[in-house]
N, C-alpha and C positions, 0 to 999 in steps of 0.2 A: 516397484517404484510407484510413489502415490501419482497421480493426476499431477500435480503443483510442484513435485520434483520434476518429472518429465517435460514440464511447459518454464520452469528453469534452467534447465542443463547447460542448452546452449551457453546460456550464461555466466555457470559459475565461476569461468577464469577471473571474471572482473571483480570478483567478490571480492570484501576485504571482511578483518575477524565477524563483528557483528553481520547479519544482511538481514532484509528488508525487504519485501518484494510488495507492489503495487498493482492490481489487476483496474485499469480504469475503463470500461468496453470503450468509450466514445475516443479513443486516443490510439494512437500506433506508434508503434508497438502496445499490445493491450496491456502484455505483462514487464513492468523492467523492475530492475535491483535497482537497490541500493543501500549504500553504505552506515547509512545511519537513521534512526528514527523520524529525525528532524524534517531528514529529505522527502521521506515518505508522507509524513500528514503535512507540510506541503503542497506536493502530488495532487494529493485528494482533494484537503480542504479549501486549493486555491479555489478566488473568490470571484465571480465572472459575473453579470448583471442580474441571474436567476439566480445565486446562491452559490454554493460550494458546489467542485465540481463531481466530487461523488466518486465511492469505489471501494474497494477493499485493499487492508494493509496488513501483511502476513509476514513472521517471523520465523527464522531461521532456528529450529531448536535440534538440540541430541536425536528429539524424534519424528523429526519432519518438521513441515512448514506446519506454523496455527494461526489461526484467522485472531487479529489484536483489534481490528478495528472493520465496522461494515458504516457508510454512508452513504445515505441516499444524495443523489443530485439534488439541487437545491436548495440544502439544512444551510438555514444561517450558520455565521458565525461564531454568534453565542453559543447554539447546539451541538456543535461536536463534541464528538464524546471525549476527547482528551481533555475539553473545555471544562466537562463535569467534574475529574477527577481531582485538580485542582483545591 
């Protein structure tokens, strides 16, 4: 079992088809699910008076979790990378 399965487990009942998982260090719970995309960048990219609040956003696949998204604390707005792909 990878690191990022084992630090999920607890969780998985909550899970619904897609998931989501969100590693923010400055928050507790460090790691939560969730259900959809939406919730997770979110998560991260809410916006507090220093910028976005930063973190990693990992999905659910066939073959474990994969890291979709990494921000730093701080990244404007405009800078997230979902912002880019657009």
């Amino acid at each position: 079992m990878s690191d990022m399965s084992a630090r999920c487990a607890p969780y998985r009942a909550k899970l619904k088809h897609q998931s989501f998982a969100t590693i923010i260090p400055d928050r507790r719970p460090e790691v939560k699910l969730h259900a959809g995309i939406g919730l997770a960048k979110l998560a991260v990219g809410y916006q507090g008076w220093n910028g976005a609040r930063g973190g990693e956003i990992y999905e659910l696949t066939a073959e474990g979790w994969d890291l979709l998204y990494r921000v730093e604390a701080g990244t404007s707005m405009d800078a997230l990378p979902w912002r880019a792909e657009k």
